[in-house]
C-alpha positions as a printed NumPy array, in Angstrom:
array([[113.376,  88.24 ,  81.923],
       [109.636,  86.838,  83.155],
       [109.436,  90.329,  84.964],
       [110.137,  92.182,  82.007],
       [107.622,  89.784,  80.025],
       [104.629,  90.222,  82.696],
       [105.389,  93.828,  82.539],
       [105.003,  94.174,  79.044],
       [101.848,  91.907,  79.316],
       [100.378,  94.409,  81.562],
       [100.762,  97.618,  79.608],
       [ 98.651,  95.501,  76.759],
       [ 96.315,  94.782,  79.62 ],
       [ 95.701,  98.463,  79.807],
       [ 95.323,  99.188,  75.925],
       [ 92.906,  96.215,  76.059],
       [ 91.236,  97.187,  78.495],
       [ 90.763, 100.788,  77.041],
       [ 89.419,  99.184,  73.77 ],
       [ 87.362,  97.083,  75.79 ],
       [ 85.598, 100.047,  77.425],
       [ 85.28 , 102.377,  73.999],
       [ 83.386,  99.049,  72.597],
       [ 80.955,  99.243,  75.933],
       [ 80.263, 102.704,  74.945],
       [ 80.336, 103.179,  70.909],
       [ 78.721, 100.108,  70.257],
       [ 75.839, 100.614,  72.014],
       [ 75.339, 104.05 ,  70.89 ],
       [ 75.912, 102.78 ,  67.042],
       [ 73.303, 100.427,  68.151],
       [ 70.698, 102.873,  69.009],
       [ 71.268, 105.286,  66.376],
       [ 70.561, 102.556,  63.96 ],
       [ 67.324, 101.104,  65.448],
       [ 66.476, 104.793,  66.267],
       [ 66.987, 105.559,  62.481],
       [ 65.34 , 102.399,  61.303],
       [ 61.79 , 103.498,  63.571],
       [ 61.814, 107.061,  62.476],
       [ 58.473, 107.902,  60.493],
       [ 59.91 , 108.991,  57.462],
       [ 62.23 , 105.794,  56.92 ],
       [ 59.55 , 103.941,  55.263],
       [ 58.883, 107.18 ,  53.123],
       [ 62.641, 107.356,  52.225],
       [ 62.17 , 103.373,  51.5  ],
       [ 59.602, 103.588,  48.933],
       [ 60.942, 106.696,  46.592],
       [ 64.512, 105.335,  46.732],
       [ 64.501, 101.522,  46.041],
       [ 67.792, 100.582,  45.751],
       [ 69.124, 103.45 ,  48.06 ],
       [ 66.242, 101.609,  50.654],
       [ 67.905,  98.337,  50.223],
       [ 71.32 ,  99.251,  51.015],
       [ 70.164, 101.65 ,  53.762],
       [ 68.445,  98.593,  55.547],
       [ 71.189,  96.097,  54.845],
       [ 74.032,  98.601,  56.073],
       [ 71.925,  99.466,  59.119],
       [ 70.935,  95.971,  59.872],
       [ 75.112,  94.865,  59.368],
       [ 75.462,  97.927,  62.58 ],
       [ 72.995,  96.041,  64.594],
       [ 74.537,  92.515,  63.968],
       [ 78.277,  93.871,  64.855],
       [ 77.191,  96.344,  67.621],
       [ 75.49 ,  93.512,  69.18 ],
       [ 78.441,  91.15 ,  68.657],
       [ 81.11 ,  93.988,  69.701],
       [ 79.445,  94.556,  73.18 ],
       [ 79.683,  90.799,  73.513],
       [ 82.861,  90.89 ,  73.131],
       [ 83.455,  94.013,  74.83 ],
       [ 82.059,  92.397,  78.055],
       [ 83.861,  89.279,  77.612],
       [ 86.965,  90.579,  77.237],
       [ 86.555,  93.327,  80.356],
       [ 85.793,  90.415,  82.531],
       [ 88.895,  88.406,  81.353],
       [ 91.416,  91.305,  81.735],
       [ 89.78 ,  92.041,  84.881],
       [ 90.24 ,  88.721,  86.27 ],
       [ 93.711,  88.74 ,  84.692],
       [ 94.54 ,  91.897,  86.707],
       [ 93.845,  90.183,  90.346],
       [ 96.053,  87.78 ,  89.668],
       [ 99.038,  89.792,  88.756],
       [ 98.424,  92.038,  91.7  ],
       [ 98.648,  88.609,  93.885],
       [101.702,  88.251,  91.562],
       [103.456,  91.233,  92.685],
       [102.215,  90.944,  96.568],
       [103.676,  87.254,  96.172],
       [107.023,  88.609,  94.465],
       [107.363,  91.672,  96.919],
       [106.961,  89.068, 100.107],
       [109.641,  86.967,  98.72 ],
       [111.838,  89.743,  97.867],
       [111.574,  91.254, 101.315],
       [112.562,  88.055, 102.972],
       [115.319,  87.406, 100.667],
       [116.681,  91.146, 101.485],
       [115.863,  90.286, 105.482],
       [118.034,  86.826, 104.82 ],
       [121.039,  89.034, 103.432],
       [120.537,  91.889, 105.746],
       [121.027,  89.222, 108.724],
       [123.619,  87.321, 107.564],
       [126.08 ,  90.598, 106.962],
       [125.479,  91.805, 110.346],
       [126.744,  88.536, 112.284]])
């Protein structure tokens, strides 16, 4: 049953890890669209003949920045931790497949005497 548990674990592993990567590549692209927009010439034009349409232009662009910046954070975080997580369930399984082959060497012994 804890094999079938730490297998299960480890197909999340790989759709976290997945997710983990897309947020080390989208979010810094989101980022740089947004600061790329926000530095283009005619975004203070575009400010000043739309007023509201300015305002909600900077906030929504500034809310990218804040939760790009905070996604590749995370992103990195959670890369290292799943990678980390990984070594140790291939020392797991090395661990597990020693054992198993010395239990099957036991057995294989014992019914040839």
């Amino acid at each position: 049953m804890l094999d079938s548990f730490i297998d299960q674990m480890s197909k999340i592993r790989r759709t976290l890890k997945g997710v983990s990567i897309s947020a080390l590549i989208l979010a810094p692209l989101a980022l740089a669209l947004s600061l790329y927009l926000m530095r283009h010439p005619s975004f203070l034009g575009l400010m000043d003949n739309r007023d509201e349409f300015g305002i909600v232009l900077v906030t929504l662009l500034s809310s990218v920045i804040v939760i790009s910046s905070i996604w590749i954070f995370t992103g990195i975080r959670q890369y290292r931790l799943i990678d980390s997580w990984n070594r140790r369930y291939e020392e797991y399984l090395r661990g597990k497949e020693k054992i198993d082959r010395e239990i099957a060497s036991n057995f294989g012994t014992e019914e040839q005497e």
